[in-house]
FIFIPA-983868 format. One record per residue: x, y, z of N, C-alpha, C in turn. Coordinates in steps of 0.2 Angstrom, whole numbers, padded with zeros to 4 digits, always signed. Atoms other than C-alpha are relative to their C-alpha. Layout:
residues N
XYZXYZXYZ
...
END
This chain:
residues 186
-0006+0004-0002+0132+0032+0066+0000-0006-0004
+0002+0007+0004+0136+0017+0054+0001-0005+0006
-0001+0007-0003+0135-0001+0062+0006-0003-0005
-0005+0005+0002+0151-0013+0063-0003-0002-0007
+0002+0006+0008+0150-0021+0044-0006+0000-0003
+0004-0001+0002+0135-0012+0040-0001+0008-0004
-0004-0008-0001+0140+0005+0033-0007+0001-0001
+0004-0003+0003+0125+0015+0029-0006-0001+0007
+0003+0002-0003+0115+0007+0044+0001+0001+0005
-0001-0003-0005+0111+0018+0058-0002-0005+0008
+0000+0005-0006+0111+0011+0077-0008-0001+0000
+0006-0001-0002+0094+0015+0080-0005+0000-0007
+0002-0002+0006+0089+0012+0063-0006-0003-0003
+0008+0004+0002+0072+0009+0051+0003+0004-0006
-0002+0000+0008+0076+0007+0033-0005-0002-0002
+0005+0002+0004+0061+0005+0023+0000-0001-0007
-0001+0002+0006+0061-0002+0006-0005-0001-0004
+0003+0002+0006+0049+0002-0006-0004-0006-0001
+0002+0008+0004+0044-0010-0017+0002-0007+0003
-0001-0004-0005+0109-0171+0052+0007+0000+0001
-0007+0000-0002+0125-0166+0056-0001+0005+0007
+0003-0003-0005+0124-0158+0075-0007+0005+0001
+0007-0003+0001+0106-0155+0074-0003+0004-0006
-0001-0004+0007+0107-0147+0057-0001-0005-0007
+0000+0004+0005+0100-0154+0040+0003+0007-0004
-0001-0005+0005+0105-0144+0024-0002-0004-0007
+0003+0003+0006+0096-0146+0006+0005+0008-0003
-0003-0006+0004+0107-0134-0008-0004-0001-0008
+0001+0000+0007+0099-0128-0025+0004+0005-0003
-0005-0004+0005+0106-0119-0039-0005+0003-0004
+0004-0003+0005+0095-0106-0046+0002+0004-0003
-0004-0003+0004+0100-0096-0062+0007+0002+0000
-0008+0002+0002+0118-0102-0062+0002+0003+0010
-0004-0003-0007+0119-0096-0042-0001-0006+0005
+0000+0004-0005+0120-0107-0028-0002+0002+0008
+0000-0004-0007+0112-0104-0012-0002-0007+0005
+0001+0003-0003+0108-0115+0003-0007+0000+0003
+0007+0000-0007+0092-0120+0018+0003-0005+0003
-0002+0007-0003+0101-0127+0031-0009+0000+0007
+0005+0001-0001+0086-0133+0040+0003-0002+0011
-0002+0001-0007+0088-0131+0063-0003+0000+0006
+0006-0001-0007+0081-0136+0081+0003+0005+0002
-0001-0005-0006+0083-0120+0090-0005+0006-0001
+0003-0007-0001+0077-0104+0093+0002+0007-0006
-0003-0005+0004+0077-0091+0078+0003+0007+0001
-0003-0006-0002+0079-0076+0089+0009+0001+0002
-0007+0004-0002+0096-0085+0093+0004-0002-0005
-0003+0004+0005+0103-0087+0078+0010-0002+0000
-0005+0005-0003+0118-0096+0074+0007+0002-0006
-0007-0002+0007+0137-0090+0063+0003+0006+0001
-0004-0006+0000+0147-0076+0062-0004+0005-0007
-0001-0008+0004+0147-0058+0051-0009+0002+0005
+0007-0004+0001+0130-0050+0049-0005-0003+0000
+0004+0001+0001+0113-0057+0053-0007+0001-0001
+0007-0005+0001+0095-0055+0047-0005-0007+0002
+0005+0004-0004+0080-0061+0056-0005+0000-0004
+0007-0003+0004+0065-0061+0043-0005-0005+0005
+0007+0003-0001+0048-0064+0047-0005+0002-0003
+0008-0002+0003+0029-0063+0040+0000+0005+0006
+0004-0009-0003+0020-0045+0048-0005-0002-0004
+0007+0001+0003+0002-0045+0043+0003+0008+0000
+0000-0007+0005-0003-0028+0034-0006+0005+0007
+0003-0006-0004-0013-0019+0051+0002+0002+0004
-0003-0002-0009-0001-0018+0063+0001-0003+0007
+0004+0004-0005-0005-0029+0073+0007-0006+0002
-0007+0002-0001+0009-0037+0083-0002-0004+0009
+0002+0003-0009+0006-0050+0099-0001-0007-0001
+0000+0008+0001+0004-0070+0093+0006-0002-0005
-0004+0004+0004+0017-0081+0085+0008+0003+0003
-0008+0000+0000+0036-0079+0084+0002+0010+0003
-0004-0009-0003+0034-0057+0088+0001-0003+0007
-0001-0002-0009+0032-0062+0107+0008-0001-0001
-0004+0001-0001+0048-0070+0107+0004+0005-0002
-0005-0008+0004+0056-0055+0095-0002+0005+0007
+0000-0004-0005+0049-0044+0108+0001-0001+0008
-0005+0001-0006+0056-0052+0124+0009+0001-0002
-0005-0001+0001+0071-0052+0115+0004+0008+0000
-0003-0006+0003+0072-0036+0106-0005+0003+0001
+0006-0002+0001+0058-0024+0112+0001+0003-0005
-0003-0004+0003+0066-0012+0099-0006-0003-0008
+0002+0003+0006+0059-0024+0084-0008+0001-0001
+0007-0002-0003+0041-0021+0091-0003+0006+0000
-0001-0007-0002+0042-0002+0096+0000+0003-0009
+0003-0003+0007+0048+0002+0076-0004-0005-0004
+0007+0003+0005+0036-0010+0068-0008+0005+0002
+0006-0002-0001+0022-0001+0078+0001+0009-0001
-0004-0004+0002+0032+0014+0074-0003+0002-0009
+0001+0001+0006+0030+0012+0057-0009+0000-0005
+0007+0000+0001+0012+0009+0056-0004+0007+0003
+0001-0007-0002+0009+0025+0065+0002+0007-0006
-0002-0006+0005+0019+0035+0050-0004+0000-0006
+0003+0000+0006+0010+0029+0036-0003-0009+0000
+0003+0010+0000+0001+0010+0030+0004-0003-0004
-0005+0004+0004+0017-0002+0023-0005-0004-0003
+0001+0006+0006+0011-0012+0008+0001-0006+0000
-0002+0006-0001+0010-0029+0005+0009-0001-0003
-0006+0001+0001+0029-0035+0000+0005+0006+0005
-0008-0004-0002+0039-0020+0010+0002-0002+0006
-0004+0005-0007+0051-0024+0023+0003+0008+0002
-0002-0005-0004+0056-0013+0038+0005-0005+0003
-0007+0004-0003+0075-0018+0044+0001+0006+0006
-0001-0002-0007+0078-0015+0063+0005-0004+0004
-0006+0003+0000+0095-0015+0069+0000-0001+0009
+0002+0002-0005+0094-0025+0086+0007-0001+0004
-0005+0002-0005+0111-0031+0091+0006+0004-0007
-0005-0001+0003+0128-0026+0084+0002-0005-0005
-0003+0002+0003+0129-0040+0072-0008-0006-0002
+0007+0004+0000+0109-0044+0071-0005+0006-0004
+0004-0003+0006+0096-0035+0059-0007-0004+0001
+0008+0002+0000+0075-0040+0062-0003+0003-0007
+0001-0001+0007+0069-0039+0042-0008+0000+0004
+0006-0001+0003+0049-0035+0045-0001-0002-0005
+0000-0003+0009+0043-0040+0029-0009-0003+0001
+0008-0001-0002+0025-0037+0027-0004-0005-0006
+0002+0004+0003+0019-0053+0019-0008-0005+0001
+0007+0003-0001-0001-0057+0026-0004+0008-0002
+0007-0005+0003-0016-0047+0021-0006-0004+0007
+0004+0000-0006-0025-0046+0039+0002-0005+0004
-0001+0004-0002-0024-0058+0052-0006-0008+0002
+0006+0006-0003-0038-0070+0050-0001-0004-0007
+0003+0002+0008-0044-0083+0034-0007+0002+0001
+0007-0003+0002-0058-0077+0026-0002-0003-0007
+0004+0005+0007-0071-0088+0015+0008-0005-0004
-0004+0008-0001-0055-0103+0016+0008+0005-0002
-0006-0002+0002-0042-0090+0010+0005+0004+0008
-0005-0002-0007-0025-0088+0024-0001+0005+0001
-0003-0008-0001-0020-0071+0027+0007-0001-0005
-0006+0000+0003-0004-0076+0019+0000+0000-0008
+0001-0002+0005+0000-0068+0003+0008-0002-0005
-0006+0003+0004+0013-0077-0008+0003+0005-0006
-0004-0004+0005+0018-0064-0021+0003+0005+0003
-0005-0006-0002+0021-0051-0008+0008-0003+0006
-0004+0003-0005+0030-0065+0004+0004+0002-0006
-0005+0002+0007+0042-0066-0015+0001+0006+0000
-0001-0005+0000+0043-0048-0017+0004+0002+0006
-0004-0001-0004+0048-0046+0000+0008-0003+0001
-0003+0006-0001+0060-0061+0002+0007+0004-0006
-0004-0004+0007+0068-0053-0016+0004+0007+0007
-0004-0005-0005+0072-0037-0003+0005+0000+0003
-0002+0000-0007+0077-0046+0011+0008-0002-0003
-0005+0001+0005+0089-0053-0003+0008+0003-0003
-0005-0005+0005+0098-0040-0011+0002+0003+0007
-0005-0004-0007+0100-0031+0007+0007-0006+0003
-0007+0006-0003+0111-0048+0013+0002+0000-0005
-0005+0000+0006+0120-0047-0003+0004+0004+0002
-0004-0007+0000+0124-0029-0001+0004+0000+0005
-0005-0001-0009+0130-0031+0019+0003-0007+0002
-0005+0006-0004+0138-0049+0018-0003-0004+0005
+0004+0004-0003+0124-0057+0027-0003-0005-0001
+0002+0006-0001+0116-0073+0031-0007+0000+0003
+0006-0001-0002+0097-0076+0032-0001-0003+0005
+0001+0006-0003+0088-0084+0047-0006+0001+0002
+0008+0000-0001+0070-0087+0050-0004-0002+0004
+0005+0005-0001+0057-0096+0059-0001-0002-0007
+0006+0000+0007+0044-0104+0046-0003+0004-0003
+0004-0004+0002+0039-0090+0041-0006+0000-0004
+0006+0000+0003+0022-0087+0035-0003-0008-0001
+0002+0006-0002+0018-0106+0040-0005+0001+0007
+0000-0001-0006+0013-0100+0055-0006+0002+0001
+0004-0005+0001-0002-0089+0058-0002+0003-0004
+0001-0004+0007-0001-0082+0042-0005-0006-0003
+0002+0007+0005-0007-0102+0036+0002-0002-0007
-0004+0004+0005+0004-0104+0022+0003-0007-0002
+0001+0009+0002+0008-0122+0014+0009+0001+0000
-0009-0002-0001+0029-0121+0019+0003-0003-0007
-0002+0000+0009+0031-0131+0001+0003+0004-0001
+0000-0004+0005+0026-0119-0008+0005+0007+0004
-0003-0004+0000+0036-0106+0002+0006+0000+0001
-0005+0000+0001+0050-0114+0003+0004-0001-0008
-0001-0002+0007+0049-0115-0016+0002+0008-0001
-0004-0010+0002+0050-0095-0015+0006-0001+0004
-0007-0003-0003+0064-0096-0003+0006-0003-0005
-0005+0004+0004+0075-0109-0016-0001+0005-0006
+0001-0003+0005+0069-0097-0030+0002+0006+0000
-0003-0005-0002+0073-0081-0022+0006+0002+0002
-0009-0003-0003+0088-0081-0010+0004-0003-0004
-0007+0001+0005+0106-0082-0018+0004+0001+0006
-0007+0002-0004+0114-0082+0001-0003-0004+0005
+0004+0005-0004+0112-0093+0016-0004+0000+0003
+0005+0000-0003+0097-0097+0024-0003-0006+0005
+0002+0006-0004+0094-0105+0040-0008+0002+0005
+0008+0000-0003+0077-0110+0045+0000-0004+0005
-0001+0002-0009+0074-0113+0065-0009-0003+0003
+0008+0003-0005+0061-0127+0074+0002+0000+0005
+0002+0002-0007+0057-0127+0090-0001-0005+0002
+0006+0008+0000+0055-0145+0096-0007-0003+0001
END
């Protein structure tokens, strides 16, 4: 069964892929002749904020392992988002950069993208894997192209993962080509 403004994207679905102004800031760059946005916002990312189609990306380490950071919240909201992630790690082992898309609401989408390497630093290096975050992110990309969708995140991979948000908000300005709202907690 398609989803509203989703053709192809089953109710219960796991698509795997391969390879201030009211509490609102906004920074826009223009990367190879396209233009895309980070409007930067207090709330809650599970909550996100707009109309059409939204996608909720997040960092996923690479063991399956799912219980600190930003999932609790995902899994209060959505147990669904949690159930196929561990789902998915039971079928086979997802690689660094792929993303599993999990259709939570009628006008919501949870991007898994599997951007750490374990969940611990070791000898001073994060878990957080910046070629696979950009690989993934690329993904999350082309799919909000394809379904008219708008990004929305926590800080992904700043978190847990130990990531320097810089530099990943330099992947996010370098990669997305549609909007991208990033969600603080106060």
């Amino acid at each position: 069964m398609a989803g509203v403004g989703v053709p192809g994207l089953r109710k219960a679905s796991r698509i795997l892929l391969p390879d201030k102004l009211d509490g609102a800031a906004s920074a826009t760059s223009t990367t190879m002749g396209r233009q895309m946005s980070i409007t930067y916002r207090i709330g809650d990312a599970t909550q996100p904020v707009g109309d059409g189609l939204k996608i909720i990306v997040h960092c996923c380490n690479d063991q399956g392992k799912w219980g600190r950071g930003f999932v609790l919240a995902l899994s209060q909201r959505w147990p669904k988002a949690e159930q196929e992630y561990r789902r998915w790690f039971r079928t086979g082992l997802p690689t660094l950069g792929a993303v599993l898309y999990v259709r939570v609401a009628e006008d919501t989408v949870v991007a898994n993208l599997i951007g750490q390497h374990g969940i611990h630093t070791v000898d001073g290096v994060p878990p957080i894997r910046y070629e696979a975050l950009e690989r993934g992110l690329q993904r999350v990309t082309n799919f909000a192209e394809t379904h008219g969708a708008t990004v929305h995140a926590p800080r992904l991979g700043a978190g847990l993962a130990g990531g320097e948000w810089a530099r990943i908000e330099e992947i996010l300005q370098r990669v997305m080509t549609v909007p991208v709202t990033i969600y603080d907690l106060q």
